[in-house]
C-alpha positions in Angstrom: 89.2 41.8 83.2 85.5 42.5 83.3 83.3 40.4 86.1 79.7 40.4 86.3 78.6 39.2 89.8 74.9 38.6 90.6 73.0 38.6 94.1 69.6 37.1 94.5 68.1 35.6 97.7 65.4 33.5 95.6 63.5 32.1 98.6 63.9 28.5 97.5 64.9 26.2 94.5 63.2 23.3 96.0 60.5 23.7 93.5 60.7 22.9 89.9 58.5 25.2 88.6 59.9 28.1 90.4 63.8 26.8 89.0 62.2 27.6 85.6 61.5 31.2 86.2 65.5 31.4 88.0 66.8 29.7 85.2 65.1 32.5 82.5 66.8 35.0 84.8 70.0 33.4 85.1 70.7 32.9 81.1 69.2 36.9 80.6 71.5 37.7 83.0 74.6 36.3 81.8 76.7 36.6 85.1 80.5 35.3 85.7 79.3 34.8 89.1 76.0 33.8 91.1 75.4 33.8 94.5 72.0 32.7 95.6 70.7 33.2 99.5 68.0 31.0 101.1 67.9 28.2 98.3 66.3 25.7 101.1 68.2 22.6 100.3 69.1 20.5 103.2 71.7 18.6 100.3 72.1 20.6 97.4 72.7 18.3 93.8 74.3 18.6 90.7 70.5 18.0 89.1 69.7 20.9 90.8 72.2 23.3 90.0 72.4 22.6 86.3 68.7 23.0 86.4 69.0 26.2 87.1 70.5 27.0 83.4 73.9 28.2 84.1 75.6 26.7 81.3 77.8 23.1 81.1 80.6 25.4 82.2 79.8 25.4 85.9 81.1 24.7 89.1 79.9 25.7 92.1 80.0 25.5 96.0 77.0 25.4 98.9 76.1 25.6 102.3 73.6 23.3 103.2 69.7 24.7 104.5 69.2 23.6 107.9 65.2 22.2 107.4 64.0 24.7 105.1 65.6 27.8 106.2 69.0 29.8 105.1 70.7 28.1 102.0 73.9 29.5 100.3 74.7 28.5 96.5 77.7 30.2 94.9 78.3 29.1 90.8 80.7 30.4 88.5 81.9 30.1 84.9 84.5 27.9 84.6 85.7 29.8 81.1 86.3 32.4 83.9 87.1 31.5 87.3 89.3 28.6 88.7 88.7 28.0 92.3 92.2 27.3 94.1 90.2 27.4 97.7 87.3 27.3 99.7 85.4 27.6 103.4 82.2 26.4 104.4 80.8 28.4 107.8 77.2 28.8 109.1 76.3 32.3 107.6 78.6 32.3 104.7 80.6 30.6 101.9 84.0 31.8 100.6 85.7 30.9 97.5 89.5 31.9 96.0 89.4 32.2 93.1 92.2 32.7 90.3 91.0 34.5 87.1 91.7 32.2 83.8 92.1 35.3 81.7 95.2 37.2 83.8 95.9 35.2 87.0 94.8 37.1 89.6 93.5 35.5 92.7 90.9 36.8 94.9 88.1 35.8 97.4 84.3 36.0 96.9 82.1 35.8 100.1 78.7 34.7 99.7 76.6 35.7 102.9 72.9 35.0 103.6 72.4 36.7 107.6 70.4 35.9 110.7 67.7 37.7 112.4 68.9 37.7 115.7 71.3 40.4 117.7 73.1 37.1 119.0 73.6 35.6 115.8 74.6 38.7 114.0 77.8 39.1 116.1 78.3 35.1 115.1 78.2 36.4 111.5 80.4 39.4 112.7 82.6 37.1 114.0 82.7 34.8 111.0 83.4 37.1 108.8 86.6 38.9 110.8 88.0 35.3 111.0 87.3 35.1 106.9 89.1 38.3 106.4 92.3 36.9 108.2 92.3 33.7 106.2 93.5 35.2 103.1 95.2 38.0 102.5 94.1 38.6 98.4 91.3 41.0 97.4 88.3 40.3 98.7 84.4 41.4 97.5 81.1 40.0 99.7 77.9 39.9 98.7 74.5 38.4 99.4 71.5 39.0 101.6 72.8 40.7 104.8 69.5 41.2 106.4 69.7 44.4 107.9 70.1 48.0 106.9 73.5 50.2 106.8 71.5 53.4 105.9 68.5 55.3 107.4 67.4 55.9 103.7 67.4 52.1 102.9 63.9 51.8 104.3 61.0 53.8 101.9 60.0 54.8 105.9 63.3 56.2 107.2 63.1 56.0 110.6 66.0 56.5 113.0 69.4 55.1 113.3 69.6 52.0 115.0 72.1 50.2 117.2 72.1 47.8 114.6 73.0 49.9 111.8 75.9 51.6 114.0 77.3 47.9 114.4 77.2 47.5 110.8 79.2 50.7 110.3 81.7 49.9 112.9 82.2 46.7 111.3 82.8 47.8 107.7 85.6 49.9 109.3 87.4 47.7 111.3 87.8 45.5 108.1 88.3 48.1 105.5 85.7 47.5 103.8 83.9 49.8 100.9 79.7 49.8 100.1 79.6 49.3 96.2 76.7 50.7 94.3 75.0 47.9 92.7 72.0 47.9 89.9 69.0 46.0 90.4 67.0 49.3 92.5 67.2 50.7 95.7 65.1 48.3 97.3 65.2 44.6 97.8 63.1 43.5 100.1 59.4 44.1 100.7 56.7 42.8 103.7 54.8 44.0 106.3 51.0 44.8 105.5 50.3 44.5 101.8 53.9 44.8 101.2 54.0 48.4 102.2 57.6 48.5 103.8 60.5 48.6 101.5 64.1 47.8 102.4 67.6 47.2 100.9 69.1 43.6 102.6 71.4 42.9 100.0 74.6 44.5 99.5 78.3 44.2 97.7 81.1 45.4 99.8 85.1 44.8 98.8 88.4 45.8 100.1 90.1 48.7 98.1 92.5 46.0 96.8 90.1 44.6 94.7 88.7 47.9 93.2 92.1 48.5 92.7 92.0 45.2 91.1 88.9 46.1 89.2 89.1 49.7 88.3 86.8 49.0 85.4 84.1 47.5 87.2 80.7 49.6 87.5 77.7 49.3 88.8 76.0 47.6 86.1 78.4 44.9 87.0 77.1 44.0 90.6 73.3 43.0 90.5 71.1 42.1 93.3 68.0 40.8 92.6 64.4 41.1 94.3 63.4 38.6 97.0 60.5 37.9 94.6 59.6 36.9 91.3 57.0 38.8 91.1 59.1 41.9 91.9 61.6 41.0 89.5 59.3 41.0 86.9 57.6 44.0 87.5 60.9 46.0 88.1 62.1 44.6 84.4 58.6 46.2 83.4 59.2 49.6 84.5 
């Protein structure tokens, strides 16, 4: 079975105008599953979900903005994916899933990170206690909101703490860095936008490579943190 999972931290859905332009991405697109970061919605809505154009075939699961920061909103195809479970927790949102076309069951983590050393070892945390709740093949993916590699920044720099935390983490739970398209950057700020970064990532257990021998990179997308970039990337 083939997937096709998308990544995008779209800075909002709050705005009606702005769901337009998501919603032109979304049906281009034509993703299996969608996992948006930072939507901004203290309550997300049914209204605002379908608005974003992802078919009458939807479900889909949130965690809740706290006043407008963070936001998780996972969708999927129903044609495609049957969710059998679901966890809610403050930097992330896991769903089970069983595939409609062969059965197999697996877990999705959507994951939108903090800024702060304290609060990444909360997400650390989180995320070992997700990886003991089920034991099928699991992929993440989302905004993590920090770097794994010293070439992941257009201005290198050195290896942090931060980054050798990251490491030691994807080791302890066995987890493998998938290629994805979309660029190498995903992020940009700083003065004029002159400091480039990759924040958002797809990692899986070897189990559900295994699982998905067929899937390339073509198949895991991660989006720009702006329209703007979106648009000029599909214009290169």
């Amino acid at each position: 079975m083939k997937l096709k999972i998308l990544s995008w931290n779209v800075r909002g859905v709050n705005d009606k105008s702005k769901r337009k332009i998501i919603k032109a991405v979304v049906r281009k697109q034509k993703a299996d599953l969608l996992c948006f970061q930072e939507t901004k919605m203290q309550v997300m809505s049914e209204g605002v979900v379908r608005s974003l154009g992802s078919g009458r075939f939807l479900d889909w699961r949130a965690l809740d903005a706290i006043g407008l920061a963070k936001g998780i909103l996972v969708c999927w195809d129903k044609r495609t994916l049957e969710i059998v479970d679901w966890e809610v927790g403050h930097f992330s949102i896991s769903c089970k899933f069983r595939n409609v076309e062969d059965g197999m069951v697996w877990v999705f983590t959507g994951v939108y990170g903090p800024f702060t050393r304290e609060e990444r070892e909360c997400m650390w945390e989180e995320i070992g206690a997700i990886s003991g709740l089920w034991e099928e093949p699991w992929c993440l993916g989302g905004d993590f909101n920090l770097t794994l590699y010293q070439s992941e920044r257009n201005r290198n720099g050195r290896i942090t703490s931060i980054m050798r935390r990251f490491a030691q983490i994807l080791d302890e739970l066995g987890l493998v860095d998938f290629p994805l398209q979309g660029g190498l950057f995903t992020w940009s700020g700083g003065l004029n936008n002159q400091s480039w970064a990759r924040l958002d990532r797809f990692l899986a257990t070897p189990t559900w490579l295994d699982q998905y021998s067929r899937v390339s990179q073509k198949d895991f997308l991660a989006l720009p943190q702006t329209i703007s970039q979106f648009f000029l990337r599909e214009a290169v």
